[in-house]
N, C-alpha and C positions, 0 to 999 in steps of 0.2 A: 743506437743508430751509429755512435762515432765510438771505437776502445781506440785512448791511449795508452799504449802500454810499454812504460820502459825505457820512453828514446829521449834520448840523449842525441842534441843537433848543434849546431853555431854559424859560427865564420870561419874562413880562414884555418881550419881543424882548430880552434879556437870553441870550446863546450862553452852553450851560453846555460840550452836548459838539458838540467843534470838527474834522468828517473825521472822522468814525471809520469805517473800513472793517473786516469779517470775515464770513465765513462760518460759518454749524452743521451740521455736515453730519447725517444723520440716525443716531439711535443711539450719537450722542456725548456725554459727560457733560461739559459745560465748564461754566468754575468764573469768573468775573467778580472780580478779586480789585482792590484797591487801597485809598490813604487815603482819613480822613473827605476829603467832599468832592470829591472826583477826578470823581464824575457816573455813581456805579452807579446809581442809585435812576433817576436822570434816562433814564439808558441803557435801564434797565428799562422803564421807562414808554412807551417811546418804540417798543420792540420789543414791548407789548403794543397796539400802540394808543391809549393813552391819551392819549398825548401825540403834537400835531400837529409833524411838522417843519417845519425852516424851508429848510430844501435835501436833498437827496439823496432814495433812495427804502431803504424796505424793505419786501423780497418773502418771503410764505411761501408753499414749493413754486410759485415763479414767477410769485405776483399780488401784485400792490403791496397791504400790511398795509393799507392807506388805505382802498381800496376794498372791502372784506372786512365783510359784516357782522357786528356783535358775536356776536349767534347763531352764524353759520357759523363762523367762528374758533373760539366755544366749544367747536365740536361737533370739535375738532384741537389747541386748544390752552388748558390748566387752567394760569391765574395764579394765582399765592399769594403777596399782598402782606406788605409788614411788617409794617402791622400791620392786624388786623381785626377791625372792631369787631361783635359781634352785639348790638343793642339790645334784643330780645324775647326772652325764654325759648322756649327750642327744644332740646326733645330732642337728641342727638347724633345720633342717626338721622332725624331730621327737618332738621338742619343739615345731614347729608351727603346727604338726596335732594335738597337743592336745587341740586345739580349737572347733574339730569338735566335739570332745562325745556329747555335748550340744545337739546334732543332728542326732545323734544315739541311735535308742533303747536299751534297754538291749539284752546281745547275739549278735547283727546287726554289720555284715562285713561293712567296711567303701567301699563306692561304687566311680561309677566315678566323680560323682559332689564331694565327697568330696578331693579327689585327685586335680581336679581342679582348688577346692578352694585352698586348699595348695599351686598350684605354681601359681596361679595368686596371692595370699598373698605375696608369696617370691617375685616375678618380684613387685610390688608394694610397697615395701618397700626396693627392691635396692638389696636384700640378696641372690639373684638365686644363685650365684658364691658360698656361703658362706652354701648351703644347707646341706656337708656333715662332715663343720666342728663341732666340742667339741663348744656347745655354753659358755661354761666357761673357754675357750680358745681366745676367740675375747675382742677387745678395746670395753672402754666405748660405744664408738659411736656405732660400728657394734653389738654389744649388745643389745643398744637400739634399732635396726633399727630390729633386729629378734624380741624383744618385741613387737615394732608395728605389723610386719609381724602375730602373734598368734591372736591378738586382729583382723585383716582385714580376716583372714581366718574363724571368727564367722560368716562371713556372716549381720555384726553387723546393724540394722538400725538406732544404735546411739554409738557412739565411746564418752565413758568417759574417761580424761587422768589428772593425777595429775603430774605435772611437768615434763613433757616426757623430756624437755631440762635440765636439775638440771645437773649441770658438765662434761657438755659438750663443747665442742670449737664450736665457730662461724660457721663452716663447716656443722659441724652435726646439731645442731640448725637450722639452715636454712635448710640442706634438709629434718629436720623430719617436719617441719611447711610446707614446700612444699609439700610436700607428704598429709599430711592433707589437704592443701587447695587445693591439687588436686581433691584429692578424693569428697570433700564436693563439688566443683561446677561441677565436670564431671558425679558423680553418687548419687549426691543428700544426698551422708551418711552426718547427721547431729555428728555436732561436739559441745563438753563440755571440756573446758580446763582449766587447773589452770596453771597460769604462773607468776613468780615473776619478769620478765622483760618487764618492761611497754612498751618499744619499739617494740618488736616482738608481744605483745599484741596491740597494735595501727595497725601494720603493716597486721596483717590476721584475727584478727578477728571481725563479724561484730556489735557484741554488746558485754559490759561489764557490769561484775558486781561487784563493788567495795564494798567490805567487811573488818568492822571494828570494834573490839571488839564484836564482833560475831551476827551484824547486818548489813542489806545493806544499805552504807554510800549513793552511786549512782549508780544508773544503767540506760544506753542505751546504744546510738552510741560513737564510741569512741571519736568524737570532743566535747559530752558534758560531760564526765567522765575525758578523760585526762585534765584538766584545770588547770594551773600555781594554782591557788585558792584551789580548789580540793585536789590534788594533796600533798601542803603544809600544809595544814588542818590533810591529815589521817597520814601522812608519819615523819612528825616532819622535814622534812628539805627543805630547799631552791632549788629553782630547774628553768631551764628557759624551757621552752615550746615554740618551733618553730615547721616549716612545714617540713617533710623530702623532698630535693628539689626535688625527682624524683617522689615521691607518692604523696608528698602533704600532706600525716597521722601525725599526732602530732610526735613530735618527742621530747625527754625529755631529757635536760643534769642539769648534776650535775654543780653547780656554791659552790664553796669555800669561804671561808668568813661571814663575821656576815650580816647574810640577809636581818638588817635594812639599813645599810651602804650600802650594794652594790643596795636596789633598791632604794635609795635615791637618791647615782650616776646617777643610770637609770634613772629616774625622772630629775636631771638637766641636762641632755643632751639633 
């Protein structure tokens, strides 16, 4: 559905990410994982459009992203940046029809599939209840959760997200990753995620790609990405790697201490 191939982008003629090559195939949930800095946001950017390369190309369903109008892209692919700001007071349900213009001609009264799509959006994202409050009246969480709602009302064939979880409680976190993995295995929308928590990345999504100093460090399935080895390689610190016991997904804790010493221990026992 998305080839990366080769490009090299930044700031400022300033290279952040350097070759990066992969594929999305369609119906896949992949998880973008790496340290501050490594060049997720930049990668993002760069796979929405936004950002111009400076070599290589990237094709959605086999036309160069480049060339692709804003509209037409919209009308296949719903971005959910980090952060977003809404300046004016707008209803939640007035924030989530403006997903549809993508879909509208010019002049063109929004009709009954677009209505539709707005509260099958809102029910999908949890926010039916919340359709007629001040969206800059609600908690981080319900916040987030009308964000997603905007991005599902594009009708989208590919859902791009840059850290939908970033300062959120355990709560919300889990039910916006639900909500995604729903979506991806009930109606096929493929999913792009960037997540700075290796756990919830092991836990939903079904391939990674670990990014590091603005190259990919590894990529696939998450039992060959998350690796004790791996892991202490890109990240600078000691870490133990076990099974979560009810998934079975890698699951990664932090261990304290000088990480010669402590797996040395481990080694004599």
């Amino acid at each position: 559905m998305v080839d990366v191939k080769n490009i090299y982008c930044g700031y400022d003629k300033k290279e952040v990410i350097k070759g990066v090559f992969f594929s999305v195939e369609k119906g896949n949930f992949t998880g973008i994982i790496g340290p501050n800095g490594a060049g997720k946001t930049t990668l993002f950017r760069a796979m929405t459009g936004a950002l111009p390369l400076y070599k290589g190309t990237i094709t959605y369903r086999n036309n160069d992203i480049s060339k692709i109008s804003a509209r037409e892209l919209a009308k296949d692919m719903a971005v959910i940046p980090q952060i977003v700001s809404v300046p004016f007071s707008f209803t939640v349900s007035e924030f989530v029809f403006m997903a549809r213009f993508a879909h509208l001609g010019r002049f063109q009264a929004p009709g009954k599939v677009d209505y539709d799509a707005v509260d099958q959006a809102l029910r999908s994202a949890g926010v039916a209840h919340l359709k007629n409050r001040d969206i800059n009246e609600l908690s981080g969480g319900e916040r987030q959760m009308a964000i997603l709602a905007q991005g599902f009302a594009q009708s989208p064939k590919i859902l791009l997200l840059d850290e939908p979880t970033a300062h959120l409680d355990i709560k919300h976190q889990v039910a916006i990753m639900n909500i995604l993995e729903k979506l991806n295995k009930e109606r096929g929308l493929t999913v792009v995620v960037i997540l700075h928590d290796l756990n919830l990345a092991a836990e939903y999504c079904n391939n990674l790609i670990l990014l590091n100093e603005g190259k990919i460090h590894k990529k696939g399935g998450v039992n060959e990405v998350l690796t004790q080895d791996v892991i202490e390689e890109v990240y600078k610190t000691f870490v133990a790697v076990d099974r979560n016991p009810v998934s079975g997904k890698p699951y990664c804790r932090i261990v304290k201490g000088n990480p010669r010493v402590i797996r040395g221990a481990a080694q004599q026992r």
